[in-house]
BALOBA-1460 file (C-alpha; in Angstrom, 3 decimals):
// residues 97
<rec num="1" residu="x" x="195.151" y="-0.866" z="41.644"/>
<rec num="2" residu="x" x="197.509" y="1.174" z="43.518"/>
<rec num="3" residu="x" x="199.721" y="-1.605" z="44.795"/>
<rec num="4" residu="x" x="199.901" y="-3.145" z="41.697"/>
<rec num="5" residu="x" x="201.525" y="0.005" z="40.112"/>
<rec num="6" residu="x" x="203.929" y="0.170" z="43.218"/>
<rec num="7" residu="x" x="204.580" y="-2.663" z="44.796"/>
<rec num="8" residu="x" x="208.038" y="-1.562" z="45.977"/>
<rec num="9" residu="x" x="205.983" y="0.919" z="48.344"/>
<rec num="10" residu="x" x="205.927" y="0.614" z="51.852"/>
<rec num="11" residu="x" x="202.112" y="0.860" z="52.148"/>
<rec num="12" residu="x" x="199.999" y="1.648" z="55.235"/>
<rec num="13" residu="x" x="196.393" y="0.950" z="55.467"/>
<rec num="14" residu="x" x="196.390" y="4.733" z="56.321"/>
<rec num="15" residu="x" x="197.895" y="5.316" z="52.806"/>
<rec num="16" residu="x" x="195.511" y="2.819" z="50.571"/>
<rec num="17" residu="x" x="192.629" y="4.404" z="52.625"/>
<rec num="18" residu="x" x="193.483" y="7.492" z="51.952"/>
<rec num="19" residu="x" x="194.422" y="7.263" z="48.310"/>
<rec num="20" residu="x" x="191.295" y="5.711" z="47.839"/>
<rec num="21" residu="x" x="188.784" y="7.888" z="50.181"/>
<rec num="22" residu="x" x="188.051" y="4.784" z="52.307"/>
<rec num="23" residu="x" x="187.953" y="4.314" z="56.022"/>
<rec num="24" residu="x" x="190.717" y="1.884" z="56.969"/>
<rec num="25" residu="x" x="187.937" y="-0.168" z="58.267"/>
<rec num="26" residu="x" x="186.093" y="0.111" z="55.230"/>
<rec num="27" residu="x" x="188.990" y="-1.183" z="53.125"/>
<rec num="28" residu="x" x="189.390" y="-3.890" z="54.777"/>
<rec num="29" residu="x" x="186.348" y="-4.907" z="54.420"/>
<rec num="30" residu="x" x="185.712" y="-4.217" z="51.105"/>
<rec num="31" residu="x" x="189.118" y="-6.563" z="50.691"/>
<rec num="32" residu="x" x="187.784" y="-9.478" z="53.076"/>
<rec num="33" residu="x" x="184.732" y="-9.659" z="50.671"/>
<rec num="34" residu="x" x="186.067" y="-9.119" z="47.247"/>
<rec num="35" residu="x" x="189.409" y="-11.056" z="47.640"/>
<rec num="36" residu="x" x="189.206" y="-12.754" z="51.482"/>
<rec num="37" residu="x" x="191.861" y="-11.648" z="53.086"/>
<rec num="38" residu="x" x="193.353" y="-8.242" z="54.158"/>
<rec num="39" residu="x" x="194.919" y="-5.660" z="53.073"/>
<rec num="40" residu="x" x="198.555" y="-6.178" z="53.726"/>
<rec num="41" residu="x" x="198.499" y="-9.707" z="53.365"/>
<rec num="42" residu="x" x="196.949" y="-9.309" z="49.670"/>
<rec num="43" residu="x" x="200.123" y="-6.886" z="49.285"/>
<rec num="44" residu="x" x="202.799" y="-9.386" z="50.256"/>
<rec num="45" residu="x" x="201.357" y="-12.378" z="48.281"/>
<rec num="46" residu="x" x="201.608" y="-10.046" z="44.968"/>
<rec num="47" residu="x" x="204.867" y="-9.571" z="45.691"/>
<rec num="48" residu="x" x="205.864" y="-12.580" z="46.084"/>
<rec num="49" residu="x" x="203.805" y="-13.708" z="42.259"/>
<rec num="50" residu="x" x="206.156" y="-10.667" z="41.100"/>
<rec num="51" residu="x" x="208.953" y="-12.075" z="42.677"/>
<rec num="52" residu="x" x="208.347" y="-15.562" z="41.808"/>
<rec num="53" residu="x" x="208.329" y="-14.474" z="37.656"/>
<rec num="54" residu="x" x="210.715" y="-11.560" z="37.816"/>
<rec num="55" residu="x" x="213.285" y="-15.181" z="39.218"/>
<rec num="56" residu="x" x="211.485" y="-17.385" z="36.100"/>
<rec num="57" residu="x" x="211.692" y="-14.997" z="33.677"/>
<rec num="58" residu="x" x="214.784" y="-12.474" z="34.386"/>
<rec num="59" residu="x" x="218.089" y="-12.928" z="34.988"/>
<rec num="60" residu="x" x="218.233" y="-9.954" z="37.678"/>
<rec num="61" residu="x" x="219.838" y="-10.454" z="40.793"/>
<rec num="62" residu="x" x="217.681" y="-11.679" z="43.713"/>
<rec num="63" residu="x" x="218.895" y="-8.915" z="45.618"/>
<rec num="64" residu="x" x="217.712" y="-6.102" z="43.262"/>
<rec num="65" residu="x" x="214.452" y="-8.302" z="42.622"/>
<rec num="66" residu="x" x="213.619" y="-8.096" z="46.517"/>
<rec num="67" residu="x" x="214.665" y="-4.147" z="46.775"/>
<rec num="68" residu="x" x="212.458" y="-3.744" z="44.285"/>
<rec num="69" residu="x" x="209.198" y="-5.064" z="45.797"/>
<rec num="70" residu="x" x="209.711" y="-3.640" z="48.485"/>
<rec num="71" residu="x" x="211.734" y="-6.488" z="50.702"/>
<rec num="72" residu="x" x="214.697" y="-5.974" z="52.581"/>
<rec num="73" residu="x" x="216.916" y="-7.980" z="51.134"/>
<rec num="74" residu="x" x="217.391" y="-11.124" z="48.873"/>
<rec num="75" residu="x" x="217.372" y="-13.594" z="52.063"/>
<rec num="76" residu="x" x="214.325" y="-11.796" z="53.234"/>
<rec num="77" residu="x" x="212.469" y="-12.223" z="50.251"/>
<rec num="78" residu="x" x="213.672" y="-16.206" z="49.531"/>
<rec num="79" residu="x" x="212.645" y="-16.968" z="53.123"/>
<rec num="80" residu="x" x="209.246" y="-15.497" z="52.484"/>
<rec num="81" residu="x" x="209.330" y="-17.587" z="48.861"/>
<rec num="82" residu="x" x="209.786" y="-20.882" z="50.799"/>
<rec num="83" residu="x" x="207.496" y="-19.999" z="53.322"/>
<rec num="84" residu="x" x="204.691" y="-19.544" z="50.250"/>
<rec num="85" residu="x" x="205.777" y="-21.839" z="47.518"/>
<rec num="86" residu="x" x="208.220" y="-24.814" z="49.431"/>
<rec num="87" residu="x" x="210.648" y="-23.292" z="46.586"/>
<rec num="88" residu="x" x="213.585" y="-21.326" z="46.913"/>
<rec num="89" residu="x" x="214.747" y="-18.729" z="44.348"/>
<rec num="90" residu="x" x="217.399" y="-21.809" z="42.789"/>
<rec num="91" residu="x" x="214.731" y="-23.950" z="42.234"/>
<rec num="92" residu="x" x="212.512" y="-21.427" z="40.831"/>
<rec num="93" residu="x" x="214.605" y="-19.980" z="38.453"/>
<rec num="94" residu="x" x="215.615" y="-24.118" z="37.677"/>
<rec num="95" residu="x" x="211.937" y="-24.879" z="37.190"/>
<rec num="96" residu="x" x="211.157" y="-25.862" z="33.165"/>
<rec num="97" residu="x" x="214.992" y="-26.076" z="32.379"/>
């Protein structure tokens, strides 16, 4: 899957559509059936699963972690980690210690 390869990308619907020769409506919906929910939003919860193991499993810097995936910054991406997971990026780098 394209955003799987890329996650850092700042994806469009346009883009995805057009990378895969689907109408934007069409992808959508072939996304609401297959994984129920959207295109974007399927986007920013895989980047927050990449997040959440590149914190268990590297030692990288949050800041280069979030850059990576396409965040903004380090506080960006550990607000949208508690938002998801009620964990920040100390706890989930804690976790299993």
């Amino acid at each position: 899957m394209l955003m799987h390869h890329e996650p850092g990308k700042d994806w469009t619907l346009e883009e995805i559509g057009r990378q895969v020769g689907m109408s934007k409506a069409t992808l959508v919906r072939h996304f609401q059936d297959a994984l129920g929910m959207a295109p974007i939003a399927y986007l920013s919860h895989w980047r927050r699963l990449k997040a959440y193991n590149a914190l268990r499993y590297t030692k990288d810097p949050i800041d280069k972690i979030a850059l990576s995936l396409g965040f903004t910054s380090g506080r960006t991406l550990s607000r949208a980690l508690v938002r998801e997971l009620g964990m920040t990026p100390t706890e989930i780098r804690a976790h299993d210690e």
